[in-house]
Structure formats: structure tokens, C-alpha cells
C-alpha positions as CSV (number, residue, x, y, z in Angstrom):
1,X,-88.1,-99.0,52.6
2,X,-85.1,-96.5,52.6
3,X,-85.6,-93.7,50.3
4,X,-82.7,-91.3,50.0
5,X,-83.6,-87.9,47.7
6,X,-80.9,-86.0,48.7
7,X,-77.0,-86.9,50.2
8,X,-76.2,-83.8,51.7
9,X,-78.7,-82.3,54.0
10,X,-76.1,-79.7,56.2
11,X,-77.8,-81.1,59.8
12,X,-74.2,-82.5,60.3
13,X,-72.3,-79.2,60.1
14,X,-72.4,-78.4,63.2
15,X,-70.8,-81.9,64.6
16,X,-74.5,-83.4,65.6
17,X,-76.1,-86.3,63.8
18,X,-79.6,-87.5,64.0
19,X,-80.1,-91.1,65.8
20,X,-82.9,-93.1,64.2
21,X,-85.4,-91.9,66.8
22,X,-84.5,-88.4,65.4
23,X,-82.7,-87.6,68.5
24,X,-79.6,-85.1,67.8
25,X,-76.3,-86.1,69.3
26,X,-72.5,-85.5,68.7
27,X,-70.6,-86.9,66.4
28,X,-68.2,-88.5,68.6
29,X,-71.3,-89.5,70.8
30,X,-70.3,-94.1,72.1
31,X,-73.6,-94.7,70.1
32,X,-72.5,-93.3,66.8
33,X,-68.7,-95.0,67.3
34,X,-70.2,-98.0,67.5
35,X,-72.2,-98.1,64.7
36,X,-69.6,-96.3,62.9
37,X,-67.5,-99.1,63.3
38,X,-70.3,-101.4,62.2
39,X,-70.2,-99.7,58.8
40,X,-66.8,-99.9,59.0
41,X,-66.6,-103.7,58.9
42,X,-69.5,-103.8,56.6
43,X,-67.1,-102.1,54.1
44,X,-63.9,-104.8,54.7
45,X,-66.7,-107.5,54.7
46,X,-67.1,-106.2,51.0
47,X,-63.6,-105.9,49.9
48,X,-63.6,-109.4,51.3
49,X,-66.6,-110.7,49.4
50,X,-64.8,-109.5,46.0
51,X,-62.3,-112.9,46.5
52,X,-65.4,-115.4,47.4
53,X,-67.3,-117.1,45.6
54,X,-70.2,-120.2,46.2
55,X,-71.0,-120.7,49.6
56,X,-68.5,-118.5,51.3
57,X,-69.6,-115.1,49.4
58,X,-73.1,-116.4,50.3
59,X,-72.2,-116.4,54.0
60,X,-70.6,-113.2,53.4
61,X,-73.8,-111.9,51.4
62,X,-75.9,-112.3,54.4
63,X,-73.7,-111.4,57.1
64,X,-73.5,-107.5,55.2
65,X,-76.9,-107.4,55.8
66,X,-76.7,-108.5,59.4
67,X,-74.3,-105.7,59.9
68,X,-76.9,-103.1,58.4
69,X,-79.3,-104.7,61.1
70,X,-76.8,-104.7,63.5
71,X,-76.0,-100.7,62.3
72,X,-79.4,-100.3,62.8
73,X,-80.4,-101.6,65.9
74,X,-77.2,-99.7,67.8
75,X,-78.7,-96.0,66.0
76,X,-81.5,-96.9,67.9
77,X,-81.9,-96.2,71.8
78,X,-84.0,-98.4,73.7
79,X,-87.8,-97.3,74.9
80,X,-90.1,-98.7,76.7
81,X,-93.3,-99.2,74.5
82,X,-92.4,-97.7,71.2
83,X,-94.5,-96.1,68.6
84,X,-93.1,-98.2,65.8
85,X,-90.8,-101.7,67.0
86,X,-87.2,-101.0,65.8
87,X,-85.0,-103.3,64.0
88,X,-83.2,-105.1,66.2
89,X,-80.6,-108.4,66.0
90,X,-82.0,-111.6,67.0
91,X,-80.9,-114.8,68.5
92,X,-81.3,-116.5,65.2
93,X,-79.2,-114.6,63.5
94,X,-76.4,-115.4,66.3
95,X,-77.1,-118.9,66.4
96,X,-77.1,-118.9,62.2
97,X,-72.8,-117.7,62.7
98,X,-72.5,-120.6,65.8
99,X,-73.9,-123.2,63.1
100,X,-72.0,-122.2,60.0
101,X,-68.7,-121.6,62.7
102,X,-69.3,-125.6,63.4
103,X,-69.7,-126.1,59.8
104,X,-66.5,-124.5,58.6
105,X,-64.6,-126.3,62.1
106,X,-65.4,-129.6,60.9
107,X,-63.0,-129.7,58.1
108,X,-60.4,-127.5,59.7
109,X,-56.7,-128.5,60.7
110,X,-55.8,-128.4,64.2
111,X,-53.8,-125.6,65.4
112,X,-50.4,-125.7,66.7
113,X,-49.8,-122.0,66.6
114,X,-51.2,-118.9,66.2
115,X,-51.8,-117.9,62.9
116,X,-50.5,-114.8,61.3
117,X,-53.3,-112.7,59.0
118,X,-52.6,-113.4,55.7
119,X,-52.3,-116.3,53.1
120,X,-54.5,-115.9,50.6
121,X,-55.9,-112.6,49.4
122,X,-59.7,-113.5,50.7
123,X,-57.9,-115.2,53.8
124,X,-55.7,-111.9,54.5
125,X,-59.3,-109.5,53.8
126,X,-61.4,-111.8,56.4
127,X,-58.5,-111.5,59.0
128,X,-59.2,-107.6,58.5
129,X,-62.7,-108.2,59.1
130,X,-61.9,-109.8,62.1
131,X,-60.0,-107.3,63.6
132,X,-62.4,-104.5,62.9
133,X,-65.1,-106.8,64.1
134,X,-63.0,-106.8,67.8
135,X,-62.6,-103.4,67.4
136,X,-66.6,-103.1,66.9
137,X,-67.1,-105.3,69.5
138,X,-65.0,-103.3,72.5
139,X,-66.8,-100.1,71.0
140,X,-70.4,-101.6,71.1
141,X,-69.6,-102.6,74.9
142,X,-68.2,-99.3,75.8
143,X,-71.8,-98.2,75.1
144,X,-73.7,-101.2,76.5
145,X,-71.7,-99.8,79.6
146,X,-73.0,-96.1,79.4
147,X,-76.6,-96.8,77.7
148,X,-79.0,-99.8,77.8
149,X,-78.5,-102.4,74.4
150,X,-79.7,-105.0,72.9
151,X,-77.2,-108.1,73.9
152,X,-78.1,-109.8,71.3
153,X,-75.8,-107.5,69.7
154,X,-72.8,-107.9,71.1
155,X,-73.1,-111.5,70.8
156,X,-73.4,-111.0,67.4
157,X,-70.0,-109.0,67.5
158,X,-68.3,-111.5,69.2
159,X,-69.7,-114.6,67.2
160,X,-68.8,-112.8,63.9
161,X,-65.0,-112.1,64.9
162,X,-65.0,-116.1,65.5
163,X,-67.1,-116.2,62.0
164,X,-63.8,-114.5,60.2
165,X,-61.1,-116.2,62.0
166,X,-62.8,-119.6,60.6
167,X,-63.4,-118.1,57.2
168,X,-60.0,-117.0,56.8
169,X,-58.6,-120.8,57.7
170,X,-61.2,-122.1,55.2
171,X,-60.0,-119.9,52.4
172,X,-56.6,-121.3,53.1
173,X,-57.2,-124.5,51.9
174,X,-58.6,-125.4,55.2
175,X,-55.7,-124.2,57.0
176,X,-53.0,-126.3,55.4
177,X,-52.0,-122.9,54.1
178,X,-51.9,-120.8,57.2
179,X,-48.8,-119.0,58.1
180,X,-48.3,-119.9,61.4
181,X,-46.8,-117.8,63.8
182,X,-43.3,-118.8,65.3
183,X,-42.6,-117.4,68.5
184,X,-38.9,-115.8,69.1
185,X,-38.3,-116.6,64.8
186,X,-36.2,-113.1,64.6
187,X,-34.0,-113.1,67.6
């Protein structure tokens, strides 16, 4: 358990941050980007769970803790044989975002278009979610290009963009209220 005593501790002044293996690295370091931008979908994935409700603000509900897992697991460089096993994504919790992607699918309208973020209010917060789930994902394999990381996850990333973009047609009635894109409308 997570214990804070005191916010401020003035390690950070100096543009370093601790890792959670108390390793000291910049603040601009591909490992603290990427979770950075982890937290920073966590946060959207909140404004967007203030419009759910039922099942959808469930699926939300778990999915913020994923990303603290997720959050977790990238502040934490791999080693072989550690003193203590770090928290780290898992297949299941990939395969848990395939299942309820399938779910949401099933009563989905077929596309004919792109569709343009917006819509509702939850449907326009889960299409931000999605974006700065891409953007998490390109960041996350940035590193996994520089350091060693679990793939689980960047599957995770990528399944959870997907995740949104099937969310967002579900909070618009199932897509009957999309707003589709129409290519060359403006010319």
C-alpha cells in the first residue's frame, strides 16, 4: 500500500525524478514520457467517467486502474531476478478490453464513414481518450525501442484506443448518433 506523508519532497528540482527502482533520471527521460502520458489518459478517462453510468462507468472504473498498473509497470525497468516482482500488465487484463470490445461490437451500426469525435458529451470525452491513448501508445514504443518492456503493455495501449473508439459509438446510441465524416463537404 501507497503511503504518501508529504507532496513536495524538492528531489525534482533539479529536472531528475526517481523511477520506481529508485533510479534517478531526467525529466524528459522516453520512460517518464510514457508514463506521463499514461497519467495523462488516466485523467481524460475521468472526465469521461463523470458522463457514464451502469456498465460503461464500470468498464471505465476498471480500466483507471489498469492505467495505474500500466503507469506502474512502464516506471519500472526490467531486471533479471528481482528483489521484489514488480507490477506489471497481464494478458488478462488485455484479453478482458478484446472481450468487452466484442461485447460493445455486437450491437454496433456498421460504418460507412469515418466518424468525427463528438456527439454526445461522454461520446466526445472517450474520443479524447482515444487520442491520448495513440498518443500513449507511439510514446510507450518509442521506449520499447530504446529499453526492454513488458509487451503486454503496449498491447494494452493499442487494445484500449480500440476500447474508446467502441465506447464512444456505444454512448451514441449505438452509433445511430455518430457524426460521420463527409469527405470534400466544404469545397
Amino acid at each position: 500500500m501507497v503511503k504518501l506523508t508529504k507532496i513536495y519532497t524538492r528531489g525534482g528540482d533539479g529536472g531528475q525524478t526517481s523511477l520506481s527502482d529508485g533510479s534517478r533520471v531526467a525529466k524528459d527521460d522516453l520512460r517518464v514520457a510514457a508514463y506521463g502520458d499514461v497519467d495523462e489518459l488516466n485523467a481524460v478517462v475521468g472526465l469521461a467517467r463523470l458522463q457514464a453510468s451502469g456498465a460503461v462507468e464500470a468498464m471505465l472504473a476498471r480500466i483507471q486502474h489498469d492505467l495505474f498498473d500500466l503507469g506502474a509497470d512502464l516506471a519500472t525497468p526490467i531486471v533479471e531476478d528481482p528483489k521484489y516482482p514488480p507490477l506489471r500488465i497481464v494478458d488478462a487484463q488485455v484479453d478482458r478490453l478484446e472481450q468487452e470490445i466484442d461485447q460493445l461490437g455486437e450491437a454496433l451500426s456498421t460504418l460507412n464513414s469515418f466518424v468525427l469525435p463528438g456527439g454526445s458529451a461522454l461520446a466526445a470525452h472517450l474520443h479524447l481518450a482515444r487520442t491520448v491513448a495513440r498518443r500513449a501508445e507511439r510514446e510507450a514504443t518509442t521506449l520499447a525501442r530504446e529499453a526492454n518492456i513488458n509487451p503486454a503493455a503496449l498491447r494494452y495501449l493499442n487494445r484500449l484506443s480500440d476500447h474508446m473508439f467502441q465506447l464512444s459509438r456505444h454512448a451514441n446510441d449505438d452509433g445511430a448518433a455518430d457524426i460521420l465524416w463527409v469527405p470534400g463537404a466544404n469545397r
